[in-house]
C-alpha positions as CSV (number, residue, x, y, z in Angstrom):
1,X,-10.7,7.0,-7.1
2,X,-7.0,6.6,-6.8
3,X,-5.8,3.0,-5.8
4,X,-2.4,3.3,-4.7
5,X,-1.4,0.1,-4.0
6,X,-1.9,-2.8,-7.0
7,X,0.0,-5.9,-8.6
8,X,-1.2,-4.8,-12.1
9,X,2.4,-4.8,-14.5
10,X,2.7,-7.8,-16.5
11,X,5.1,-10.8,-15.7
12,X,6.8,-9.0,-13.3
13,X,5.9,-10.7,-9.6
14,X,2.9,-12.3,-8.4
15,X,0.5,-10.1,-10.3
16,X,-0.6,-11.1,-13.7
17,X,1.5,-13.1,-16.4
18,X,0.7,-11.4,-19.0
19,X,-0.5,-7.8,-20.4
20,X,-4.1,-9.6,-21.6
21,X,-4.3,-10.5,-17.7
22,X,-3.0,-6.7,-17.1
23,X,-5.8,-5.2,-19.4
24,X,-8.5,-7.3,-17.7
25,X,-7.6,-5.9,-14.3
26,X,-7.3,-2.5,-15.5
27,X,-10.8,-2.9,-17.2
28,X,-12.3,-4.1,-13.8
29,X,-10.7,-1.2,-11.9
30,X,-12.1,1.6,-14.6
31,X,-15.5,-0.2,-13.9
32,X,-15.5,-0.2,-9.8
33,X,-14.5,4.0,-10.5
34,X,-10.8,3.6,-10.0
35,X,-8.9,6.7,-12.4
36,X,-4.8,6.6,-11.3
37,X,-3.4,3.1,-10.1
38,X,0.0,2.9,-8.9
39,X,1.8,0.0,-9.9
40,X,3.8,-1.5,-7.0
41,X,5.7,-4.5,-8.3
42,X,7.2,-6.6,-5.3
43,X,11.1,-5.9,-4.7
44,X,12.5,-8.8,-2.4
45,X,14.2,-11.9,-2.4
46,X,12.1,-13.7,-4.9
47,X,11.1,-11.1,-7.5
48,X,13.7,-8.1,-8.0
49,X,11.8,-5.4,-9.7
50,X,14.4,-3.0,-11.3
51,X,13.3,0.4,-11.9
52,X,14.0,0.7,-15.7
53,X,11.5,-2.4,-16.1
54,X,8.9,-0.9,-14.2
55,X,9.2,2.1,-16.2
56,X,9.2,0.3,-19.1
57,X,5.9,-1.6,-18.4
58,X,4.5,1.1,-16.7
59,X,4.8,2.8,-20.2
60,X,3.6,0.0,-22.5
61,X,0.8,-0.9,-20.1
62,X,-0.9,3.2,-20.5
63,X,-0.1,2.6,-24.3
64,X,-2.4,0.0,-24.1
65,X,-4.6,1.5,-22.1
66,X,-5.0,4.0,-24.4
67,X,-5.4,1.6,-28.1
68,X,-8.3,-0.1,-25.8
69,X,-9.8,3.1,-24.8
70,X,-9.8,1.8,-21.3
71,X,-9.9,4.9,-18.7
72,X,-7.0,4.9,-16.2
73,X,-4.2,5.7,-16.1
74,X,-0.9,4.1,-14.5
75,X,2.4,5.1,-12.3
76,X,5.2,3.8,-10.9
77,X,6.0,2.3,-7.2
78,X,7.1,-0.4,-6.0
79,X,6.5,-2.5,-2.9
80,X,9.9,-3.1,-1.0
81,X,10.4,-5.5,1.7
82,X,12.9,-3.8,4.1
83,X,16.4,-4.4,4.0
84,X,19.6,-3.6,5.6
85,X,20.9,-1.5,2.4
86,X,17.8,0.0,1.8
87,X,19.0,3.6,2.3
88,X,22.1,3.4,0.4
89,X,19.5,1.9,-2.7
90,X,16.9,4.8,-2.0
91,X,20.0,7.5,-2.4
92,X,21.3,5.3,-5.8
93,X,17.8,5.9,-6.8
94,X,18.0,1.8,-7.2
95,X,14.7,2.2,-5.7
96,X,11.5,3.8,-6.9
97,X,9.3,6.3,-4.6
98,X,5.5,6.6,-5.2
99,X,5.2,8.5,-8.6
100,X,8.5,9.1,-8.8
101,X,7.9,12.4,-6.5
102,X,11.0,11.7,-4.2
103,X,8.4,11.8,-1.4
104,X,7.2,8.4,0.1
105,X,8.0,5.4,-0.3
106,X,5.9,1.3,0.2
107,X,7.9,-0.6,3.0
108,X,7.1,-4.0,3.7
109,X,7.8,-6.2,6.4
110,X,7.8,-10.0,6.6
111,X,4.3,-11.7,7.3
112,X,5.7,-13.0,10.6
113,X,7.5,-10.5,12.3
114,X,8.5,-7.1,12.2
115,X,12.7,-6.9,11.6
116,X,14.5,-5.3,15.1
117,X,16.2,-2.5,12.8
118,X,12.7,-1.5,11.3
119,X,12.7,1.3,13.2
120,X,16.3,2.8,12.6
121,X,15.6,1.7,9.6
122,X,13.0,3.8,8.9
123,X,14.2,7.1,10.6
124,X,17.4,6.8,8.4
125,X,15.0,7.0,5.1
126,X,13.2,10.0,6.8
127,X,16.9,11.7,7.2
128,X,16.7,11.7,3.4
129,X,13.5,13.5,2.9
130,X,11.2,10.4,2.2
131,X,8.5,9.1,4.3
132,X,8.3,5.6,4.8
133,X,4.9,3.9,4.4
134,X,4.0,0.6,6.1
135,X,2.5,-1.4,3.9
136,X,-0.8,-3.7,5.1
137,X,0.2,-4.0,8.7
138,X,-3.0,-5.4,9.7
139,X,-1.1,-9.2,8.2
140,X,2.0,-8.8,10.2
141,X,1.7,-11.4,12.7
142,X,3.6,-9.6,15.4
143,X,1.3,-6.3,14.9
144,X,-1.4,-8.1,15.1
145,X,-0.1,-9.2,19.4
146,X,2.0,-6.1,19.7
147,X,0.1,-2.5,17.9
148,X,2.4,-1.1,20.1
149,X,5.3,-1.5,17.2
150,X,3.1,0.2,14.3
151,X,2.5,3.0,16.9
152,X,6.2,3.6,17.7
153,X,6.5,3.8,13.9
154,X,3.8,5.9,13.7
155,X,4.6,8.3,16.4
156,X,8.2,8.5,14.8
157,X,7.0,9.6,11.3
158,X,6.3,6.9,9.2
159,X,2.6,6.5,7.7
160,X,0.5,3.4,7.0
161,X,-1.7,1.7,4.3
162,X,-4.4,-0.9,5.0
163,X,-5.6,-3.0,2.7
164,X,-9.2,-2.5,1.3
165,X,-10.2,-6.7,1.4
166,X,-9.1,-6.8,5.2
167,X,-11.6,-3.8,6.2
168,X,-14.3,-6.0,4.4
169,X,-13.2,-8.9,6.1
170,X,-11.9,-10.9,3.2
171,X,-9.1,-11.9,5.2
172,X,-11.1,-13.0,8.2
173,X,-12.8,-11.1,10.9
174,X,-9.5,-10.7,13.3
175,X,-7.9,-8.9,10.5
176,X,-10.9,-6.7,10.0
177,X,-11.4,-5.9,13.5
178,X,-7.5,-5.0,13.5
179,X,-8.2,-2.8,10.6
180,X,-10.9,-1.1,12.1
181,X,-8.9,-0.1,15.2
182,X,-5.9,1.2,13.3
183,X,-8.5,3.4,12.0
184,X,-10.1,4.2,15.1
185,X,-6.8,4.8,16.7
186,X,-4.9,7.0,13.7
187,X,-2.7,4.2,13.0
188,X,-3.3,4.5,9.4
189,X,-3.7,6.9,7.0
190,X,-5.2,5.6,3.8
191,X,-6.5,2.3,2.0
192,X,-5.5,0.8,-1.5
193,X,-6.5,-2.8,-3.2
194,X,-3.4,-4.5,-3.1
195,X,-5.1,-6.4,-6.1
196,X,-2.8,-9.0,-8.0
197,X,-5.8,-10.3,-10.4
198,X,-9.4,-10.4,-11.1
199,X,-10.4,-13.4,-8.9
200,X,-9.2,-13.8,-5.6
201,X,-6.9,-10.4,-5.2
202,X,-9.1,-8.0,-6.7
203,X,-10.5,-4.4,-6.1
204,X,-12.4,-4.0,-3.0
205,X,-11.8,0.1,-2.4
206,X,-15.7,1.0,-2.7
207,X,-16.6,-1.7,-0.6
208,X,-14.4,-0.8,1.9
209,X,-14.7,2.8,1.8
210,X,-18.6,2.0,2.7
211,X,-17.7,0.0,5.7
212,X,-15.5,3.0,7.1
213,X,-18.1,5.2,6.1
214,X,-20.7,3.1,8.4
215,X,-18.0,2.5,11.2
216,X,-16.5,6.4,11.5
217,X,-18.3,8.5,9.2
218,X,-17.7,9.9,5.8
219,X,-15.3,12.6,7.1
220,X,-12.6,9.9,7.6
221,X,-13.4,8.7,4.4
222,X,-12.4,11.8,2.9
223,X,-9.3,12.1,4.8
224,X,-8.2,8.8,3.5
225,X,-9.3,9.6,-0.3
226,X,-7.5,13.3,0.2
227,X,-4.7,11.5,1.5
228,X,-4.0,8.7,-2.0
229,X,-4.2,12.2,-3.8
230,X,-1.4,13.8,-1.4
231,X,0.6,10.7,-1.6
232,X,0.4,10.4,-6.0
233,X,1.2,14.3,-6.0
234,X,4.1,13.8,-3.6
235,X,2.5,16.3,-0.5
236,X,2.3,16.0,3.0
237,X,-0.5,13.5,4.1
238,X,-3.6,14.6,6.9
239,X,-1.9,12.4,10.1
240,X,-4.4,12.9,13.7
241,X,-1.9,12.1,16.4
242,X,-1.6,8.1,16.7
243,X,-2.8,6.1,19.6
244,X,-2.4,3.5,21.7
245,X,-4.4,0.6,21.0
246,X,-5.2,-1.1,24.7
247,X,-6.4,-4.6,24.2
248,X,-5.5,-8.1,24.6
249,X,-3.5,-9.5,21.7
250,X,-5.0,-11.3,18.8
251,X,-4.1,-15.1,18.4
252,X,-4.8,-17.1,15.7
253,X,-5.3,-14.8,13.0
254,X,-3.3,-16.8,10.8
């Protein structure tokens, strides 16, 4: 399996502290089947990844990977919370796409709210040949009411990645149920971990996979584990046309 979305650099954001704490997550990921990981170190206003220190770690990390005969290998991404310079930074190449393939690239938006400029935003990194994807939107507050703003996003080119523990319902059961219609509705494209350690933000991608598997069948699970390959080798991603989710908003999810 190929987890695209994980915390596991060392002393670098929220993820571990150290690369013993690294190596253990990377020795729980080989275990649960997990082959490629791409590191996605935070970049907002607390932690400001730079890219030469993600490559750096991102090289000392699969050195030691290697010494400790552990199988998986690493590369870089990076998780960025959107900002009004973004596109200027992404052109700079101040900015790091998923495997370096100039392709997509891990937006995030704050917990609370999607930003009004999201979606200009995210047309003017399209203009540049990358495709934006949104990052665990099933924990944005104002998706959660409003699916109608992931679905303009959608319908507008951008792609999205749901996290593994909210289709098991780690986060609680209104964040699953959201997951499960993003599914249902072509909202999303793909799942990764989002892991930062090895006890409460670890891998959950086999579990989840099985509860997609038992709510839509194992074709969209292979669209969704073709997809994490498309995205590492920097092609274009299966995408069904996106729809509307027509419900009553979700309160209290928080």
């Amino acid at each position: 399996m190929i987890d695209l979305h994980c915390h596991i650099l060392p002393d670098i954001d929220d993820g571990p502290k150290n690369i013993e704490e690294s190596l253990l997550m990377a020795q729980e990921a080989a275990a649960k089947g997990i082959r490629t990981i791409v590191a996605t170190p935070h970049r907002n206003a607390k932690y400001k990844s730079e890219v030469q220190e993600i490559l750096y770690k991102v090289k000392m990390l699969n050195e030691q990977l290697n010494q400790q005969n552990i199988p998986l290998n690493v590369v870089p991404g990076q998780e960025i919370r959107l900002y009004g310079e973004i596109v200027p930074d992404i052109m700079n190449q101040s900015l790091l796409t998923i495997n370096g393939a100039n392709k997509h690239i891990f937006i995030e938006f704050p917990s609370d709210h999607v930003p009004r400029y999201a979606e200009r935003l995210l047309y003017e990194i399209q203009l540049q040949g990358i495709i934006p994807v949104v990052v665990h939107p099933e924990r944005n507050a104002e998706i959660a009411e409003q699916p109608s703003l992931l679905y303009n996003l959608i319908k507008k080119g951008a792609l999205s990645q749901i996290t593994a523990a909210s289709v098991t319902g780690a986060f609680g059961k209104n964040i699953k149920k959201l997951s499960l219609q993003l599914i249902e509705h072509n909202l999303t494209q793909m799942i990764a971990s989002d892991a930062h350690n090895t006890t409460n933000r670890s891998f959950a991608l086999s579990e989840a996979y099985s509860v997609i598997e038992k709510e839509f069948g194992h074709g969209i699970v292979s669209d969704f584990q073709e997809n994490t390959y498309f995205l590492l080798e920097g092609q274009s991603v299966y995408k069904p046309a996106p729809e509307r989710i027509r419900k009553k908003k979700l309160f209290g999810i928080f």
